[in-house]
C-alpha positions, -999 to 999 in steps of 0.1 A, spaced: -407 -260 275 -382 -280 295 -362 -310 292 -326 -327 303 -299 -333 278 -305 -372 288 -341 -369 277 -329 -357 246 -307 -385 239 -336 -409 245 -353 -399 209 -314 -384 195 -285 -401 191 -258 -371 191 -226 -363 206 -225 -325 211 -222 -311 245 -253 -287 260 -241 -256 247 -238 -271 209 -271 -280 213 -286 -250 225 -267 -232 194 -286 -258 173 -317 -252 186 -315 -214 189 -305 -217 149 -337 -235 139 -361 -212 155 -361 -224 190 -348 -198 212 -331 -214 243 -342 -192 276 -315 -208 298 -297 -237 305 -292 -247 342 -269 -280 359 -286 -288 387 -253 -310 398 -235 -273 401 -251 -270 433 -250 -303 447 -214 -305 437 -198 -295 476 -222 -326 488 -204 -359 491 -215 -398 496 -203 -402 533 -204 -429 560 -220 -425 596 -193 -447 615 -205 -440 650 -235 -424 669 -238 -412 703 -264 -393 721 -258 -354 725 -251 -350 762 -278 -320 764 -303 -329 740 -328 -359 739 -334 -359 702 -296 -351 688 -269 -373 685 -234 -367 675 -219 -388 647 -190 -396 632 -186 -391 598 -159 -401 571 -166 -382 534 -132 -396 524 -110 -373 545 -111 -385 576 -136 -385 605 -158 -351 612 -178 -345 643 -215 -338 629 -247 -331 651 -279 -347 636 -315 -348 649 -326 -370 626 -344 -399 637 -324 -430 611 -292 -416 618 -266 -447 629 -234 -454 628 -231 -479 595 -252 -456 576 -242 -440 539 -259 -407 530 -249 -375 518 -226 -348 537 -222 -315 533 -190 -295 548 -189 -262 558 -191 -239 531 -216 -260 514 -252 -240 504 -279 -261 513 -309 -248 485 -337 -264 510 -326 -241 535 -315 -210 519 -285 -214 544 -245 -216 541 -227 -245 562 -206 -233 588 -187 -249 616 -212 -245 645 -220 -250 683 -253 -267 691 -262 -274 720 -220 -268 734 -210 -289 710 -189 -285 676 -208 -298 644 -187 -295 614 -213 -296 584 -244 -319 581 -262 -347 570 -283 -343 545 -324 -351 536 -338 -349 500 -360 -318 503 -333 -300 519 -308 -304 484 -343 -302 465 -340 -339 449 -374 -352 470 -401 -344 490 -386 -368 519 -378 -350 554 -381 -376 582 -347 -386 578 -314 -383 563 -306 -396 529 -296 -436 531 -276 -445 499 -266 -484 493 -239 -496 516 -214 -498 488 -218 -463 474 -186 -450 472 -173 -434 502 -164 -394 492 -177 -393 457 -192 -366 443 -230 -368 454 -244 -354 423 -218 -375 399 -229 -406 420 -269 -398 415 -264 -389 383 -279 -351 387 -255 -340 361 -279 -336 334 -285 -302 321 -317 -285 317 -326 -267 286 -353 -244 285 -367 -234 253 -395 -205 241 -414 -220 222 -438 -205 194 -474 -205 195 -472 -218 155 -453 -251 170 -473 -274 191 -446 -306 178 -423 -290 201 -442 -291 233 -426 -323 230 -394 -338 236 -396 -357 204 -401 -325 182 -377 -309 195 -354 -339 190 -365 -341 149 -360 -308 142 -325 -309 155 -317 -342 129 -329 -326 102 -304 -296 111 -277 -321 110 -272 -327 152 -277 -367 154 -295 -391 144 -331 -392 154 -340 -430 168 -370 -451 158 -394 -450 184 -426 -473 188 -456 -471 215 -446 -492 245 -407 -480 243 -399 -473 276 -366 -459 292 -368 -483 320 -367 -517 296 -398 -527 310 -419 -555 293 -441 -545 263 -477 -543 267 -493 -575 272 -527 -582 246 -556 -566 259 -582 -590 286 -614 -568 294 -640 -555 274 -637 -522 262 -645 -493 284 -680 -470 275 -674 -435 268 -689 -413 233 -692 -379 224 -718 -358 222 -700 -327 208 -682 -335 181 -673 -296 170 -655 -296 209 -641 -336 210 -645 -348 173 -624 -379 188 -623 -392 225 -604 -424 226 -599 -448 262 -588 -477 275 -595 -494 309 -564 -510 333 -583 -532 361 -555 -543 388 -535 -514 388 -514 -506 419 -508 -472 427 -477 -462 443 -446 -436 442 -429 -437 407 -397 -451 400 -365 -433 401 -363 -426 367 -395 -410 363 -392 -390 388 -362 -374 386 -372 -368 349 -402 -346 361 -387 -332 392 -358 -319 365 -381 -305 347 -400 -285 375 -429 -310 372 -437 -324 409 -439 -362 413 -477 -372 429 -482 -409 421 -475 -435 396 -506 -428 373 -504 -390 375 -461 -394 366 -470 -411 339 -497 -389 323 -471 -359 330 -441 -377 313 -462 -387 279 -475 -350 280 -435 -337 281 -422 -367 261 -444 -369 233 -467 -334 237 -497 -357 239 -517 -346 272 -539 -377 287 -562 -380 316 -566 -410 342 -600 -416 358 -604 -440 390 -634 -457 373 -644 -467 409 -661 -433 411 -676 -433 379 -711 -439 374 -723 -453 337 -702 -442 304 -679 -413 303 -689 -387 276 -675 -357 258 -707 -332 256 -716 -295 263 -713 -283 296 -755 -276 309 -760 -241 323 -751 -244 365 -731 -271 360 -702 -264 377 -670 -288 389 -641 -289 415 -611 -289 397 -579 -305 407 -565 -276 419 -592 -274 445 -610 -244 429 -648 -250 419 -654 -237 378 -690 -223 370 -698 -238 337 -715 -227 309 -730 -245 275 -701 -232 252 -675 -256 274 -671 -291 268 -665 -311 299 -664 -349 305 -688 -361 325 -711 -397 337 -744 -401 342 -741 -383 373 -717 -352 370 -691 -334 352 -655 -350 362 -629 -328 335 -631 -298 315 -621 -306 287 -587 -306 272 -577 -284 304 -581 -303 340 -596 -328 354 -618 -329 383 -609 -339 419 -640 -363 426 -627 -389 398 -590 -382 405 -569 -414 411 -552 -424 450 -534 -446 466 -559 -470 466 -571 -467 430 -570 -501 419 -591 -495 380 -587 -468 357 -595 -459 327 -573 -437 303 -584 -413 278 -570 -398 251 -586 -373 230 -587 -344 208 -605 -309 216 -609 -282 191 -579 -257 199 -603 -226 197 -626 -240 220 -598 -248 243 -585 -206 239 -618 -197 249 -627 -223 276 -594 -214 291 -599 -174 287 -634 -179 305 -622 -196 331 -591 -178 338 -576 -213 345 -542 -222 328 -523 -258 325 -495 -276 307 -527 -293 287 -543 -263 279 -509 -253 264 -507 -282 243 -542 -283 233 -549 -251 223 -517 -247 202 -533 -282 187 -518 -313 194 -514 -343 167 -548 -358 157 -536 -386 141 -516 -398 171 -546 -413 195 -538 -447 193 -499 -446 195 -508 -420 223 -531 -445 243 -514 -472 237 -482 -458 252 -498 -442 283 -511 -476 289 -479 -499 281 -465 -475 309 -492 -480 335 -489 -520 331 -458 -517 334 -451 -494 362 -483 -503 379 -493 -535 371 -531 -544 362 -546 -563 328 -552 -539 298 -592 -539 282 -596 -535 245 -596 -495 228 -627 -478 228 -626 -452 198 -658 -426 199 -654 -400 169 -629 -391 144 -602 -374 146 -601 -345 119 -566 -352 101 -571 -323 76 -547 -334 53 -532 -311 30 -511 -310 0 -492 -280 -18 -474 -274 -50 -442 -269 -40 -411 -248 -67 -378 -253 -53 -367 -222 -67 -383 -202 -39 -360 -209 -17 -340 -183 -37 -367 -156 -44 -385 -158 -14 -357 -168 9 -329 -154 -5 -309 -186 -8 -303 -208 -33 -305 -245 -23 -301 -277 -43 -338 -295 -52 -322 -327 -30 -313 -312 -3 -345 -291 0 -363 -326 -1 -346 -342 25 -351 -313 48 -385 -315 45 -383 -356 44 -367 -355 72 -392 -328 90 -418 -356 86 -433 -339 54 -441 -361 23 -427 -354 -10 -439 -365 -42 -417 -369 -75 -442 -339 -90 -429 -315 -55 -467 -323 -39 -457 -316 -10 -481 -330 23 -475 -314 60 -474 -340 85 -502 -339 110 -485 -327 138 -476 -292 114 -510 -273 115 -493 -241 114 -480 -252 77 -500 -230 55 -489 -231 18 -452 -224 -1 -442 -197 17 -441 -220 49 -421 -245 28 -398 -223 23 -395 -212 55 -391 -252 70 -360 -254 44 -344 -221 51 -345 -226 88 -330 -257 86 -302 -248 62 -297 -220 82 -309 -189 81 -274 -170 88 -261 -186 53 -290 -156 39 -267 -131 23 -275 -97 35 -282 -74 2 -291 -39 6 -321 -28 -14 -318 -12 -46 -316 29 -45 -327 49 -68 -307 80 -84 -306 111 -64 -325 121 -34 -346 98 -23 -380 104 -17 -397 116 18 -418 88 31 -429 106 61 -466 112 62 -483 141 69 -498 130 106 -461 111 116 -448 150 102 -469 165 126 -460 140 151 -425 142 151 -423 184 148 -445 185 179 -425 154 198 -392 181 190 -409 212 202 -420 197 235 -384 186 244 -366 216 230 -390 236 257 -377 215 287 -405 190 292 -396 153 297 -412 126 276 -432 99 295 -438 70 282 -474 55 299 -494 21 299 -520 21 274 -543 4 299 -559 21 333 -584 12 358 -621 20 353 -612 46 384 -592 60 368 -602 68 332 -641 80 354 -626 113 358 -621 117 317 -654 99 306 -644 69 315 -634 37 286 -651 30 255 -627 6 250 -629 -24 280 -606 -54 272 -627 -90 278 -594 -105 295 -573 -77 310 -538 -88 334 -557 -71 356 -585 -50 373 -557 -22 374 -555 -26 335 -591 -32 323 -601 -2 300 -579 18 271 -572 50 281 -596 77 272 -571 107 276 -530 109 278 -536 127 316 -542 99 341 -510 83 328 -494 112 330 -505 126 363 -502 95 383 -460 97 369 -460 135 381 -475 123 418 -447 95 423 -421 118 408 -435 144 437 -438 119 464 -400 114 457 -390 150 463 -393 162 429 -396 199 430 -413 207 397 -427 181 367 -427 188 334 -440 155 312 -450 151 283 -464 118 262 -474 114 225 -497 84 220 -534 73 212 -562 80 230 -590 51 230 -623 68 216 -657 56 204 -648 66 169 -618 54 175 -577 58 181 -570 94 177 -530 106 183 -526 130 208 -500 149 231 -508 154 264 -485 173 290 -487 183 323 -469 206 351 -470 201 384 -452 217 412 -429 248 414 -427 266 380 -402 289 397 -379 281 428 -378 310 456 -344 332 457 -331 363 467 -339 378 433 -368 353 425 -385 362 454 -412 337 470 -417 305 445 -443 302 426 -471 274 407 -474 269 374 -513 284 358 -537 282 331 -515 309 313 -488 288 313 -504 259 296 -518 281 270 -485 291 263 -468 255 260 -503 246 242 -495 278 216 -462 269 212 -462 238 204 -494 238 180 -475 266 159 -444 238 157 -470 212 149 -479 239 117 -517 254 130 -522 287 125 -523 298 157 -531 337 148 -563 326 134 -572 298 161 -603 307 188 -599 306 228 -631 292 242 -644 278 277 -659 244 281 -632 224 283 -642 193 300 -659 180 333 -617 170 343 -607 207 339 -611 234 364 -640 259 354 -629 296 346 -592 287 347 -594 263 314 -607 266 277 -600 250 242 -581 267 211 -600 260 182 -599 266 144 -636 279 142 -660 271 161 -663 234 160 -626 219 153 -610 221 185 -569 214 183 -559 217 220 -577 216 255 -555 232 285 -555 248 318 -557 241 356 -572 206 363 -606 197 383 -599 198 418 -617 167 421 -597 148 395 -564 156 412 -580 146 447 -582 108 424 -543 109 419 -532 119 451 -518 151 437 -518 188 461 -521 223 450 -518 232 412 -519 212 385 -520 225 348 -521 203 318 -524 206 276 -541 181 254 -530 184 217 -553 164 194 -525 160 167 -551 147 140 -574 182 144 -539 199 132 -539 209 96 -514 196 75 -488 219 60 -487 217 22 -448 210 20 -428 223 -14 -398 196 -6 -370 197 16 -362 237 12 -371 259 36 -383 294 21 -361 323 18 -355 344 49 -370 380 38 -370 402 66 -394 435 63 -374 464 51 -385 491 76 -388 484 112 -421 477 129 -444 506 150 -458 500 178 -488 519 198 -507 512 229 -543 516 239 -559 512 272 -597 505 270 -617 504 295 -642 470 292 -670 453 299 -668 429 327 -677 398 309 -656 406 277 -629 381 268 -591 391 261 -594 372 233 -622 389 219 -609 419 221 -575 412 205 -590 394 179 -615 428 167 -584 449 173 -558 426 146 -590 429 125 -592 466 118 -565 470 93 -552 433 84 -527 448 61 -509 470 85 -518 453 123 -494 418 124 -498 412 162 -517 423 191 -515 416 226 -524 422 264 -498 431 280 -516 446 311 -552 441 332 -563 466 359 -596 466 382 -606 489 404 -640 489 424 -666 475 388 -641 493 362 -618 473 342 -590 486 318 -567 463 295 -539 479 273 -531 462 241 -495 464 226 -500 466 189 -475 462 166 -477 481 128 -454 470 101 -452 496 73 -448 481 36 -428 501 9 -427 530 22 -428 543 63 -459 553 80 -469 593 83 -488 612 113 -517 608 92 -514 569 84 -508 563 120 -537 586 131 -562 563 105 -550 532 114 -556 542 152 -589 552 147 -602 521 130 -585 498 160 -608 521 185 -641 514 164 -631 476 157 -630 479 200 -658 500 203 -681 467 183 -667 444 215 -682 470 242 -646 483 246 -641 521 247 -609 537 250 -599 552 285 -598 589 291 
């Protein structure tokens, strides 16, 4: 939201300088964005005189003038057609930017001949949309004044964020009461007709009333006009139009300015029909299936029976509440209008709008809800401003509907200011705060929102209005109470599990990515595609919730590679977007060089499914799974590369991790060459550890040291490592604490794996005989897998 400071003063009667009142405004809620003096830039331009003009000796269509800014006369070369000597317009010197032009004034040659600066039109200093000649100013502006001190462009502009849970200050005049209740002026009486320019008030009203009704009351409960035959559409004057141009709002025409500034002004939109394209009454009602509209922004809308449109007996000419349509649009030589005023439901505005993907400073207003109860102040202020900008004769109101006030009235203690806001403030000046905020007080504290404060919703908001006025900085900060000793974890088991894993993966060297929640259907295909689709996404890019961590992940590991990044190693913890649900996960992946070729390295080489098995072990046994009892199985996924990928589960069904080399296929999608290896961790699959406090357990080390004995065994082909270790650590669970492979060998159809396995003795060391029993029961656990050991 955007206004001047001089705007402000038309409904405030302050002193305070911009930057006092953009403090006071930030203080009661309303955060300023920026402020911005469009007079900064202007301020190297200068009211000049033209005192001669003589044709440029090798150009047609130049002339060379003379030209006094109050220092003397400068040589200038103009092509502009109403240059002549007499004339007073605006110079810039050299050095001067020119915003029109994107350009810095320089003294040039044009044409072999020295200009020294320029005269200036108004689109090129960005005060007008005039450019077939220089700026004339009145014959006794004063000669080297400062142009933007003389045009009076040195009002600042204040832009403000405003709230979606205040729709009074998508006004001018909202903003201007809150700042009087917090103390910064004095807010003026204001009365429909009141206009800046001192024009006349509206004259009594000569024609009969215009015909419009509505047929859907749940869209338009009220719809509210008033005709203007006689009208005389031209440009707006001065006033208005530098209001909107300062403002980013372009000037079009008299009737259009006007609907603009009461929209700004007062946060009332309106609409103006030319009523010489109208055919019958103008009605509020459902849109009909196929209806469909050009809009003013030259698009054509399909419509559907959930809209509400305004339309004749003929066609639809406005969708509601949003933008009006291009065939009933006013002209130049609109000469009757009617204008309406209404009120559409603000969730049927949100959804019309959504639908349509179409967005406008109405919509804005409407959908946040605008005041119901001011339709006739509305109207008749719109229309006191087109009789008197525009001339014409005023019919009598037309009101069709009600407007639903929804009054409501709360119980209000002033003694929550202090429990609920934390500051204790006098019953008084609580009720002139709200007094002054437009709310009613009764002697009993019933307290009634005004109108225009839908987003009041009991005390609590009460307290809130006073606070924020008072100031919410006077809240004393108090820390909360502790309680004796060490205070209690709060951590739950899955943010435990979280956090131990998020550690792990950075203490092993992988960097944590943080990806967009959203992907294209493309690609989240690879990984099952969305369950999740979002009905308005930013973007086609953005449509669908992300099935799996990877396609984030792998489309950061292809730019970081396109960059010249020798190896990746990411990893993200978020939420995967499932049928059943948000489920947390860690997803990592490696890409590129696991090892960089040297003269002791050797060649370099990629990273493979081993690795990710190990990062997925490693950090599932920080996470707290027990990873010595966990299964390695195949069938990972229709994303993962057959035969070089599996799962790690805890039994057969409760799979904690997916890893290994990706689907050639799914890293054709991302753009990505040669290996890629990736890990999924589904964090909630991870049992939680049954934690005894803050202690760790006491370090007790075995007394004697470990044994260790290999066996080779020759296997069957299709026989899995895992399977093997697994019968092997299950022979003799008291003595056998690991097992591994720690070598593979094929020759011709004969395969042989050795197994390191490691024997820790208990209370006493192991003899020739234990050793020799132990040994025999790993061969027969073996011999059950097909394995039999190698002569």
């Amino acid at each position: 939201m955007k206004f001047t400071l001089g705007w402000l003063r038309d409904h405030l009667d302050f002193d305070a300088d911009v930057n006092t009142v953009a403090e006071a405004l930030t203080r009661v809620g309303l955060e300023v964005e920026g402020i911005h003096n469009p007079g900064d830039e202007l301020a190297p331009f200068r009211v000049a005189r033209v005192l001669s003009a003589e044709r440029h000796p090798q150009a047609d269509k130049l002339q060379v003038l003379s030209v006094d800014a109050g220092d003397g006369p400068l040589q200038v070369v103009c092509g502009a057609p109403n240059a002549r000597a007499g004339l007073v317009g605006v110079f810039g010197a050299p050095g001067a930017y020119v915003p029109g032009l994107d350009v810095t004034l320089k003294v040039a040659s044009i044409r072999g001949v020295e200009s020294n600066g320029m005269m200036c039109s108004a689109r090129e200093l960005e005060i007008g949309e005039g450019h077939d000649g220089i700026i004339e100013l009145p014959a006794d502006a004063p000669i080297g004044t400062s142009f933007s001190d003389y045009a009076g462009l040195n009002d600042p502009v204040i832009d403000i964020s405003v709230t979606p849970n205040r729709p009074d200050c998508m006004g001018v005049r909202g903003i201007a009461r809150d700042l009087a209740a917090a103390g910064l002026g004095t807010l003026k009486p204001w009365r429909p007709g009141t206009l800046p320019s001192g024009a006349a008030p509206l004259a009594e009203p000569q024609d009969e009333a215009p015909a419009v009704r509505t047929d859907d009351p749940e869209g338009c409960p009220a719809f509210f006009a008033q005709a203007v035959a006689g009208v005389s559409n031209g440009e707006s004057p001065d006033w208005l139009r530098s209001r909107l141009q300062a403002v980013g709002q372009k000037p079009i025409s008299a009737l259009v300015d006007i609907t603009n500034y009461v929209m700004i002004d007062l946060g009332r939109p309106l609409h103006v029909y030319d009523r010489g394209t109208l055919s019958g009454a103008l009605v509020a009602r459902r849109a009909m299936a196929g209806e469909e509209v050009i809009a003013l922004n030259g698009r054509t809308y399909q419509l559907t029976p959930a809209m509400t449109v305004i339309a004749d007996d003929k066609a639809v000419h406005d969708i509601g509440g949003i933008m009006g349509g291009e065939h009933s649009s006013v002209t130049d030589g609109t000469t009757d209008v009617l204008v309406e005023c209404a009120f559409f439901d603000p969730d049927a505005i949100a959804r019309t709008g959504q639908a349509l993907a179409l967005t406008s400073d109405a919509r804005q207003r409407f959908e946040r809800g605008v005041d119901p109860a001011f339709l006739d102040d509305g109207l008749t202020h719109a229309t006191a401003l087109v009789v008197a900008l525009c001339g014409g004769t005023a019919s009598a109101v037309t009101r069709a509907g009600e407007a639903p006030l929804g009054l409501r009235h709360y119980r209000y203690d002033p003694s929550l200011a202090k429990t609920l806001g934390g500051l204790a403030i006098a019953p008084d000046r609580q009720r002139q705060i709200l007094e002054s905020l437009g709310f009613s007080v009764g002697e009993d504290w019933q307290v009634t929102p005004p109108t225009w404060r839908r987003d009041v919703d009991g005390p609590a908001d009460l307290v809130e209005e006073v606070i924020r006025i008072e100031g919410i900085d006077r809240v004393a900060p108090v820390p909360l109470p502790r309680v004796p000793g060490v205070a209690t974890p709060t951590a739950t088991p899955s943010q435990k599990i979280e956090r131990r894993a998020r550690r792990a993966a950075a203490a092993r060297g992988l960097d944590e990515a943080v990806t967009w929640s959203f992907l294209s259907e493309a690609e989240a295909a690879p990984f099952g595609g969305g369950a999740w689709t979002l009905a308005n996404p930013i973007s086609e890019a953005l449509k669908v919730m992300r099935p799996s961590l990877l396609p984030g992940l792998l489309a950061a590991a292809e730019r970081n590679l396109r960059r010249g990044a020798g190896s990746v190693r990411l990893f993200e913890l978020g939420r995967r977007y499932l049928a059943e649900g948000e489920r947390p996960t860690l997803g990592l992946v490696l890409a590129g060089d696991k090892r960089v070729r040297g003269w002791q390295a050797g060649k370099a080489a990629a990273f493979d499914a081993f690795d990710a098995k190990a990062e997925a072990l490693a950090l599932l046994a920080a996470a707290g799974a027990p990873v010595d009892n966990l299964l390695v199985m195949g069938d990972a996924g229709e994303a993962w590369h057959p035969g070089q990928s599996g799962t790690l589960r805890l039994g057969p069904k409760t799979i904690l991790a997916a890893f290994g080399a990706l689907h050639p296929n799914v890293l054709r999608a991302f753009d990505l060459d040669g290996a890629v290896v990736a890990v999924e961790l589904y964090l909630d699959a991870i049992p939680a550890r049954r934690g005894t406090g803050f202690m760790r357990a006491a370090y007790t080390p075995p007394a004697l040291q470990p044994v260790r004995r290999d066996f080779a065994f020759t296997v069957p082909a299709g026989l899995a490592a895992d399977a093997l270790v697994r019968a092997i650590r299950g022979a003799d669970k008291a003595a056998i604490v690991a097992a591994r492979v720690f070598d593979l060998f094929e020759k011709d159809d004969v395969r042989s794996m050795a197994v390191e396995v490691t024997l820790q003795p208990g209370d006493k060391s192991f003899t020739d005989a234990d050793l020799k029993a132990i040994s025999d029961k790993v061969v027969a656990a073996a011999a059950k897998t097909g394995a039999s050991l190698r002569g």
